[in-house]
BALUM-803083 format. One record per residue (C-alpha): residue number from 0; x, y, z. Coordinates in steps of 0.2 Angstrom, whole numbers, plus 2048, in hexadecimal, padded with zeros to 3 digits. Example, Ala and Ser with C-alpha at 12.3 -4.5 7.8 and 13.67 -1.06 7.14 Angstrom:
BEGIN
(vokol 0; (83E; 7EA; 827))
(vokol 1; (844; 7FB; 824))
//
This chain:
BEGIN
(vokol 0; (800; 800; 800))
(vokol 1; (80E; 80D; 7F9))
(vokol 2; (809; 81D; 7F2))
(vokol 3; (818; 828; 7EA))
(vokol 4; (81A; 838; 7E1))
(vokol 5; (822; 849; 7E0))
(vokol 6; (825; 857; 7EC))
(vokol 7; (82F; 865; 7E6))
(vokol 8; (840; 85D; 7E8))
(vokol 9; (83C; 84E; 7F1))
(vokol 10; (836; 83C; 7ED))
(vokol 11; (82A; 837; 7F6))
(vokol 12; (821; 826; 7FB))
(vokol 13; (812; 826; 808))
(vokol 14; (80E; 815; 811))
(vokol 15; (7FF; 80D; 817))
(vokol 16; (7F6; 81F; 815))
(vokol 17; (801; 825; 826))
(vokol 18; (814; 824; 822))
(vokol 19; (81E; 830; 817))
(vokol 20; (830; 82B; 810))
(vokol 21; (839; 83A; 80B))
(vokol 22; (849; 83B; 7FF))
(vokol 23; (851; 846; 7F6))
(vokol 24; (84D; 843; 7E4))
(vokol 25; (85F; 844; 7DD))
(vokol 26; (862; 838; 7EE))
(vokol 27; (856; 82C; 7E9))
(vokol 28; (85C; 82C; 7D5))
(vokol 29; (86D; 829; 7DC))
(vokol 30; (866; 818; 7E8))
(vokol 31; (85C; 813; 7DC))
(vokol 32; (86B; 80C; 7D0))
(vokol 33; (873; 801; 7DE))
(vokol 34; (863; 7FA; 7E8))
(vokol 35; (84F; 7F7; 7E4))
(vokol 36; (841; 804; 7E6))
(vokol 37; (83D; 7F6; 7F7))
(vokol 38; (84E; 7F7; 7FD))
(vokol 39; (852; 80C; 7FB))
(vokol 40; (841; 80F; 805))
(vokol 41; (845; 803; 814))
(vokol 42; (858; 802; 816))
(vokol 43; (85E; 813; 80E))
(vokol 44; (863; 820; 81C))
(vokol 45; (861; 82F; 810))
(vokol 46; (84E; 833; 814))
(vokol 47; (843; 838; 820))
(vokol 48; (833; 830; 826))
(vokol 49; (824; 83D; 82A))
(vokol 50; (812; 83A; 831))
(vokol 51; (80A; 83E; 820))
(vokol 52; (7FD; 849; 82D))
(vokol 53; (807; 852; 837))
(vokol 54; (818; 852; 82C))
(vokol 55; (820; 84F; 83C))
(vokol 56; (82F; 840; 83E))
(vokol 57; (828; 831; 842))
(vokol 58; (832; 824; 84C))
(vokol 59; (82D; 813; 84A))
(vokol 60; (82C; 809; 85B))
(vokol 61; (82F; 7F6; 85B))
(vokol 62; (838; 7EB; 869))
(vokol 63; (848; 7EE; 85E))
(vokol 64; (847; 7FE; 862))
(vokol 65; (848; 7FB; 872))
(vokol 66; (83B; 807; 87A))
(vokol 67; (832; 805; 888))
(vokol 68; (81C; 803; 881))
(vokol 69; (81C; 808; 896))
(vokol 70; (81E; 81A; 89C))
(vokol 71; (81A; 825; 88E))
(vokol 72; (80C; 82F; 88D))
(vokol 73; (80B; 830; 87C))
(vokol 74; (80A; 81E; 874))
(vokol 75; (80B; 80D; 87B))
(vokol 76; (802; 806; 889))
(vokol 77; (7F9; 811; 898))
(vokol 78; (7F5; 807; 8A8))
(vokol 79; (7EC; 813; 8B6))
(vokol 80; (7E6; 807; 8C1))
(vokol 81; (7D6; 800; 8BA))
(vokol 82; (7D1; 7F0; 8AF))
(vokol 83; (7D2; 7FD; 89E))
(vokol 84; (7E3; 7FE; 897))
(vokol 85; (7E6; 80E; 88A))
(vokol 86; (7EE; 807; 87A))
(vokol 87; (7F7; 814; 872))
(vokol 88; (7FE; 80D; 862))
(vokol 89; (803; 81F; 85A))
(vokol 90; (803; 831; 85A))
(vokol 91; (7FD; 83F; 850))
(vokol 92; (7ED; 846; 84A))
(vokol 93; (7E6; 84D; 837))
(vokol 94; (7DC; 857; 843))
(vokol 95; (7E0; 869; 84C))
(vokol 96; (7D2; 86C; 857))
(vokol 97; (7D3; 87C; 860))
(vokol 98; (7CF; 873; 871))
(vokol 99; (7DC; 866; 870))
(vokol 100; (7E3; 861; 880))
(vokol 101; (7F5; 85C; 879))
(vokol 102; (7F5; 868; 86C))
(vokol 103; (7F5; 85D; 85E))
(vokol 104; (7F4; 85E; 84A))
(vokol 105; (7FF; 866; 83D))
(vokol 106; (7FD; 876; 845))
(vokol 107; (805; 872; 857))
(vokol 108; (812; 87E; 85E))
(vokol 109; (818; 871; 86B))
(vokol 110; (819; 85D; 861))
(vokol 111; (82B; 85C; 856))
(vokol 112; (82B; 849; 856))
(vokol 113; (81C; 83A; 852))
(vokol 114; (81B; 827; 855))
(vokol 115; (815; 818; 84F))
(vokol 116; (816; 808; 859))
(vokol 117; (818; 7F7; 850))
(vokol 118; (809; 7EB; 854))
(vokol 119; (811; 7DE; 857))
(vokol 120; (81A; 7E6; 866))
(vokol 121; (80B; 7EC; 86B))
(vokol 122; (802; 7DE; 86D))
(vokol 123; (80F; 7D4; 876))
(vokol 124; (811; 7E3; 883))
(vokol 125; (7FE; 7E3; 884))
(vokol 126; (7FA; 7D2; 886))
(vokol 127; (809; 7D2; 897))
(vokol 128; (801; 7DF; 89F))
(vokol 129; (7ED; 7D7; 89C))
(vokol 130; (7F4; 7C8; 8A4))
(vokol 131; (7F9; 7CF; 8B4))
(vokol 132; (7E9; 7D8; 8B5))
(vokol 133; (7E0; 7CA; 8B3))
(vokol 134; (7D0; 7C8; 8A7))
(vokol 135; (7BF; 7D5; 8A3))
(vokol 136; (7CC; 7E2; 89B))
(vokol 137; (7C8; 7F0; 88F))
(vokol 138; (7D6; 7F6; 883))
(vokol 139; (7D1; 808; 87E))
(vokol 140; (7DB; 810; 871))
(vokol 141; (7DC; 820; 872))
(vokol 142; (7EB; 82C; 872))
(vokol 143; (7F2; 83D; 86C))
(vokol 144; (7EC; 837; 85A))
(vokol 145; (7DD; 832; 850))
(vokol 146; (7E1; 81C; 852))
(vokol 147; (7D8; 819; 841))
(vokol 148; (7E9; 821; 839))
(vokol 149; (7F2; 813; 840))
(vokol 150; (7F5; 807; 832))
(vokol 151; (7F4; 7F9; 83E))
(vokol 152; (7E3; 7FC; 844))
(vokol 153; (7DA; 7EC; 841))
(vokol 154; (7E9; 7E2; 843))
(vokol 155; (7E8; 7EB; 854))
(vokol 156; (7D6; 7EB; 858))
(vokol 157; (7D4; 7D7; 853))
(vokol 158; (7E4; 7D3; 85E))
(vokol 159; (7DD; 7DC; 86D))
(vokol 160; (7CC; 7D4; 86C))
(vokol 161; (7D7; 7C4; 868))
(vokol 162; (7DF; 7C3; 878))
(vokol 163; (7DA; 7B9; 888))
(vokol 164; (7D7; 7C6; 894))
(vokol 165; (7CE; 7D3; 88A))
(vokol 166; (7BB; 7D6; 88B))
(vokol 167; (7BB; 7E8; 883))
(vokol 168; (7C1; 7F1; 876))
(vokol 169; (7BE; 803; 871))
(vokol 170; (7C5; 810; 86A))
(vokol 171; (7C5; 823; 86B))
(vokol 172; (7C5; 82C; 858))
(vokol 173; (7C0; 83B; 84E))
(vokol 174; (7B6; 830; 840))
(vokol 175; (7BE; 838; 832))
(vokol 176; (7C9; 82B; 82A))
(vokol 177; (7BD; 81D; 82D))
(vokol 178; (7B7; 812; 821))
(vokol 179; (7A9; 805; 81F))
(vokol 180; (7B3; 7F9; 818))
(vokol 181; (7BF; 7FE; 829))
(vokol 182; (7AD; 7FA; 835))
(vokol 183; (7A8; 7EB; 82C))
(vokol 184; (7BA; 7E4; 830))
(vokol 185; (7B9; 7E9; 83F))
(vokol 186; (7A7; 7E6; 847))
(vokol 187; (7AC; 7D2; 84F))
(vokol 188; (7BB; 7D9; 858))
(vokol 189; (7B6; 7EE; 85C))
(vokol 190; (7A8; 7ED; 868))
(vokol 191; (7A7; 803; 86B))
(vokol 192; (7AD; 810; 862))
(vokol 193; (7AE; 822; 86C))
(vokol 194; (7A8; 82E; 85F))
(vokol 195; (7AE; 840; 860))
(vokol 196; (7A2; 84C; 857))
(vokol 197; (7A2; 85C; 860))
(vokol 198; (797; 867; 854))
(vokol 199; (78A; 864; 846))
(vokol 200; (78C; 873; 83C))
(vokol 201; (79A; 874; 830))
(vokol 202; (79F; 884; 832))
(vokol 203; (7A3; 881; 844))
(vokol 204; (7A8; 870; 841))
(vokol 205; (7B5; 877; 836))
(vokol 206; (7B9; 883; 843))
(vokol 207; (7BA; 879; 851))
(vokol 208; (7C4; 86D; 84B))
(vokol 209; (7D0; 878; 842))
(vokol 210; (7CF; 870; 832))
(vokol 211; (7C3; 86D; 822))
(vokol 212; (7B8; 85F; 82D))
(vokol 213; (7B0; 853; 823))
(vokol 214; (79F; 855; 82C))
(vokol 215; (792; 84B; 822))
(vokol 216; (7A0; 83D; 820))
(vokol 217; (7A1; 83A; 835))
(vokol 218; (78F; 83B; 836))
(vokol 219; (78D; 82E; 82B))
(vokol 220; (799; 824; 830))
(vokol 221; (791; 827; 842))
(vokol 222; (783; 81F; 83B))
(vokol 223; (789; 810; 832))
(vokol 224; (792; 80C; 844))
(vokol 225; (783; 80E; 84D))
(vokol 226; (77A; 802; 843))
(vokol 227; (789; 7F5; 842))
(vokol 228; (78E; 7EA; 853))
(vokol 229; (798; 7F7; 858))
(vokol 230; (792; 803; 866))
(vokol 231; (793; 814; 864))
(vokol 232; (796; 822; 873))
(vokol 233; (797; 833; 86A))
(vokol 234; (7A1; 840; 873))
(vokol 235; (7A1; 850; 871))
(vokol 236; (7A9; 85E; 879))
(vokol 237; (7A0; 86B; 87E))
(vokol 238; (7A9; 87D; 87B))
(vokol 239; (7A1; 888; 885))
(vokol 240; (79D; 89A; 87B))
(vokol 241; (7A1; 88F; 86B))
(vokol 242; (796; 87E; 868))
(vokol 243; (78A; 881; 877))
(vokol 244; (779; 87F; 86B))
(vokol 245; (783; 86F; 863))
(vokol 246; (782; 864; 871))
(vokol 247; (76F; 863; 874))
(vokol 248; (76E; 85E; 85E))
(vokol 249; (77D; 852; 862))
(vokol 250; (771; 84A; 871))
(vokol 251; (764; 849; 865))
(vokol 252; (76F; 844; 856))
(vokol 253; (775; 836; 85F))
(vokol 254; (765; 82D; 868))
(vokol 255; (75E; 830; 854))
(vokol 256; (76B; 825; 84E))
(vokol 257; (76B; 817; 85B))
(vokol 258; (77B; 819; 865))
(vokol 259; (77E; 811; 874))
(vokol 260; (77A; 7FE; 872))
(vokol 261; (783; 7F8; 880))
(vokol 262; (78B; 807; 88B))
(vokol 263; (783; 81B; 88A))
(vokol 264; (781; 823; 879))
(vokol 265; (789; 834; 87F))
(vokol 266; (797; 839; 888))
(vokol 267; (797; 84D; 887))
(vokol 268; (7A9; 854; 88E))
(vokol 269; (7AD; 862; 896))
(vokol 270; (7BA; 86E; 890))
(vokol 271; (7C8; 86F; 89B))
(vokol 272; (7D8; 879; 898))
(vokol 273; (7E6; 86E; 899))
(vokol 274; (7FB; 874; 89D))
(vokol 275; (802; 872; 88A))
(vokol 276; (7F0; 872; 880))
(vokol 277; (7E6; 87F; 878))
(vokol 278; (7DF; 88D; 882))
(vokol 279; (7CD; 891; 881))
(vokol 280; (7C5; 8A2; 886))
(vokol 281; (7B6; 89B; 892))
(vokol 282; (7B9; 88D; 89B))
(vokol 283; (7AA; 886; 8A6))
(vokol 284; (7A8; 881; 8B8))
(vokol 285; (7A4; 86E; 8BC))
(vokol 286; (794; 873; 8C5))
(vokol 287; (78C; 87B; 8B6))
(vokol 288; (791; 86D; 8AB))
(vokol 289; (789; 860; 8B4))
(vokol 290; (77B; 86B; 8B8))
(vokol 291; (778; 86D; 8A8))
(vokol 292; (77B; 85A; 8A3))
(vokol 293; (76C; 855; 8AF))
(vokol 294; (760; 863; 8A7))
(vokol 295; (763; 858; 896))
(vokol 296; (762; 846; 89E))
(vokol 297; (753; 84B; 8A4))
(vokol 298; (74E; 856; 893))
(vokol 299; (753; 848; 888))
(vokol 300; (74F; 837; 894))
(vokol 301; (762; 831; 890))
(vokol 302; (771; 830; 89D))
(vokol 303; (77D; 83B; 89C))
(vokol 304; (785; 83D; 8AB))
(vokol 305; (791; 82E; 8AD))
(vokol 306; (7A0; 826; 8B5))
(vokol 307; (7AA; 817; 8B5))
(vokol 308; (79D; 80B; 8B9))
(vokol 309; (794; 80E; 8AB))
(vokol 310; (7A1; 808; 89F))
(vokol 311; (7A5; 7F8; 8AC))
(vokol 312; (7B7; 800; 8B3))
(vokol 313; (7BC; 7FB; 8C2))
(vokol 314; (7CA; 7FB; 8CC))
(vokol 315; (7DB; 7EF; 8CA))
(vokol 316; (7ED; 7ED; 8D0))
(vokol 317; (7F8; 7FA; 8C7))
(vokol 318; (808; 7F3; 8BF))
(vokol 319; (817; 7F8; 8CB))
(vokol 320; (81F; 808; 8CB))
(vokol 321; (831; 805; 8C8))
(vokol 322; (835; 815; 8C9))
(vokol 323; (832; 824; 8D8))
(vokol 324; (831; 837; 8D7))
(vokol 325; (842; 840; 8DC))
(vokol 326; (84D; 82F; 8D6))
(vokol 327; (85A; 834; 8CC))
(vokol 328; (862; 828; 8BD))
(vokol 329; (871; 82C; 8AF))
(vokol 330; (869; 823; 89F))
(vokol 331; (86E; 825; 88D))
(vokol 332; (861; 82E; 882))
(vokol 333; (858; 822; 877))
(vokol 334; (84D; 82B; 86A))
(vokol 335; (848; 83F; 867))
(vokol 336; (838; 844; 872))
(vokol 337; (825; 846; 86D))
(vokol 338; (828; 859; 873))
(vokol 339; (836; 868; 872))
(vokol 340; (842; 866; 87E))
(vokol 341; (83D; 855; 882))
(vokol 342; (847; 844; 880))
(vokol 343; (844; 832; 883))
(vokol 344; (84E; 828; 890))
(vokol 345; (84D; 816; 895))
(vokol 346; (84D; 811; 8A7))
(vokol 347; (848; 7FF; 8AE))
(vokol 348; (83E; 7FA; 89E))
(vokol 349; (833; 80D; 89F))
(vokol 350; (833; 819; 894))
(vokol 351; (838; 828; 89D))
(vokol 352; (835; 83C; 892))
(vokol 353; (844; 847; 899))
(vokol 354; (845; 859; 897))
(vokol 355; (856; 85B; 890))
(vokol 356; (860; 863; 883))
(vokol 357; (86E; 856; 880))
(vokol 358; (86A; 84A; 870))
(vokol 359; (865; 83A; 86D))
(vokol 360; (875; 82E; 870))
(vokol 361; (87A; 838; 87F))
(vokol 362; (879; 835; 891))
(vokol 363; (86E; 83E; 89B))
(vokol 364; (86E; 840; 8AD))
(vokol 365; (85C; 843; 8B6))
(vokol 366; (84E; 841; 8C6))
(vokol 367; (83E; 83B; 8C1))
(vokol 368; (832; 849; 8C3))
(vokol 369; (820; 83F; 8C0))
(vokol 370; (81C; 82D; 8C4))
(vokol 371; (809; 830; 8C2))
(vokol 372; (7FF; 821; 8B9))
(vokol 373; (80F; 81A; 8B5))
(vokol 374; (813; 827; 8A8))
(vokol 375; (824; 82E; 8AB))
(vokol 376; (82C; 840; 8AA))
(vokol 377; (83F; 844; 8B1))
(vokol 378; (849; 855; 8AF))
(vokol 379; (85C; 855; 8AA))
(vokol 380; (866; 85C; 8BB))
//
């Protein structure tokens, strides 16, 4: 599944929809008359691999690589003490919503670097940590990214369900690179799909979601779920001063289709300015969100105000913390970080992001500054 073609100066092949190879044309006229069109594009050092979305570098992550799928925030696997374990199989988003929370998409000031996590490797690391948490898992992929870029998605999906220990499988996604064809594959293994539609006028779609959104598209493809095996919870997040009027036509949108199967058909979200995300104007307070939640529960007879329970998440042991806050460790840098400023060390089979300027290759002497959920952070000292 190669696609190639011109770009000013540069050749360029685009794999599986998601990876971009990248050589010089004179560089890649030049390979070409010692080795194959198959062996310039893997083995040649002479190009450099995008995420067709972003246009960012994207690292490939496989067990040869020798990073950690533990201790990242950004992709691998997140355990937070519950029988649902985050899958996070890559990073980056065709999306550049003006309420984004990592600040993701082609436009953000603060991402210099992408990943993409081998299956296989995922998998393997998966199926370890469902083991010792024992059996009625959901995997949820979600992540700093829309998942249905991911190449792998129903390899993914059908070797979640696939394994012993999971009950569960959803997955959190914008609907705008969904296919039938991608549904139909998936409706034996995929048992809910989290739907984010935050507006249904396209104006403001386009607006909110900082881009050209294909609006009839994920409506229709909301649909076609809805009316598959799958479940579908539609999520919105309600803006406030920007999409309040959406919310009650979403509400009505969604109980016309026929989401919620199995578990609710809504799961409105409340804006919440994050450290590193984009900055709305008018944030709102808890009490007047879930004041107004219960008007519409009662308004529209559906359930709206919801908690763990009702998705079946309960609590379970926590994979150890092998590291502590204030610990101090000298490790050599192993790859370039997801942010400015940011580096990727290895200590005790984690993954550890360290705010340093020294490159990759170097060694790099740091105290762990966050342990939380098992995600870890440290600071050069």
């Amino acid at each position: 599944m190669i696609t190639e073609y011109d770009a000013g100066n540069e050749k360029v092949f685009l794999i599986r929809r998601l990876i971009e190879v990248r050589f010089r044309k004179e560089t890649y006229e030049e390979l070409l008359k010692k080795y194959s069109k198959e062996q310039v594009i893997q083995f040649a050092e002479e190009k450099r691999v995008l995420h067709h979305a972003t246009k960012r570098n994207l690292h490939y992550i496989s067990r040869e690589s020798q990073i950690p799928l533990l201790g990242h925030a950004a992709f691998g696997l997140i355990d937070r003490g519950t029988n649902l374990i985050q899958v996070r199989p890559l990073t980056g988003c065709n999306l550049c919503c003006i309420f984004c929370s990592v600040d993701e998409g082609r436009e953000s000031r603060t991402k210099k670097n992408d990943y993409i996590v081998d299956p296989d490797y995922l998998l393997e690391e998966y199926r370890k940590i469902a083991e010792f948490k024992g059996g009625g898992i959901e995997a949820h992929i979600d992540g700093q990214a829309e998942p249905f870029l991911y190449p792998y998605i129903e390899e993914l999906v059908h070797g979640l369900k696939n394994t012993r220990e999971t009950e569960i499988v959803s997955i959190q996604t914008n609907g705008t690179v969904i296919s039938r064809d991608m549904i139909d594959s998936l409706e034996k293994s995929l048992d809910r799909v989290n739907l984010s539609i935050s507006a249904l006028d396209g104006a403001l779609a386009d607006r909110i979601y900082g881009v050209k959104y294909p609006l009839r598209k994920v409506l229709e493809t909301a649909e076609y779920i809805a009316n598959s095996r799958i479940d579908l919870l539609i999520a919105p997040v309600w803006l406030p001063g920007i999409n309040d009027h959406e919310i009650p036509k979403i509400i009505e949108f969604a109980l016309e289709i026929g989401a919620g199967k199995r578990w609710p058909a809504l799961g409105i979200q409340k804006y919440i300015p994050y450290r590193g995300g984009r900055k709305l104007r008018h944030v709102m307070s808890f009490r007047s969100f879930y004041s107004r939640l219960r008007e519409w529960e009662q308004e529209y007879g559906v359930k709206l105000l919801l908690s763990p329970k009702d998705f079946g998440i309960e609590k379970r042991r926590r994979l150890p913390s092998l590291l502590r806050k204030g610990e101090v460790y000298f490790a050599r840098i192993a790859m370039d970080g997801r942010g400015y400023g940011e580096r990727i060390a290895v200590v005790k089979g984690r993954a550890v992001t360290v705010i340093t300027g020294k490159k990759p290759g170097s060694g790099v002497r740091f105290v762990i500054t966050r342990v939380k959920d098992g995600i870890y952070l440290g600071e050069e000292i």
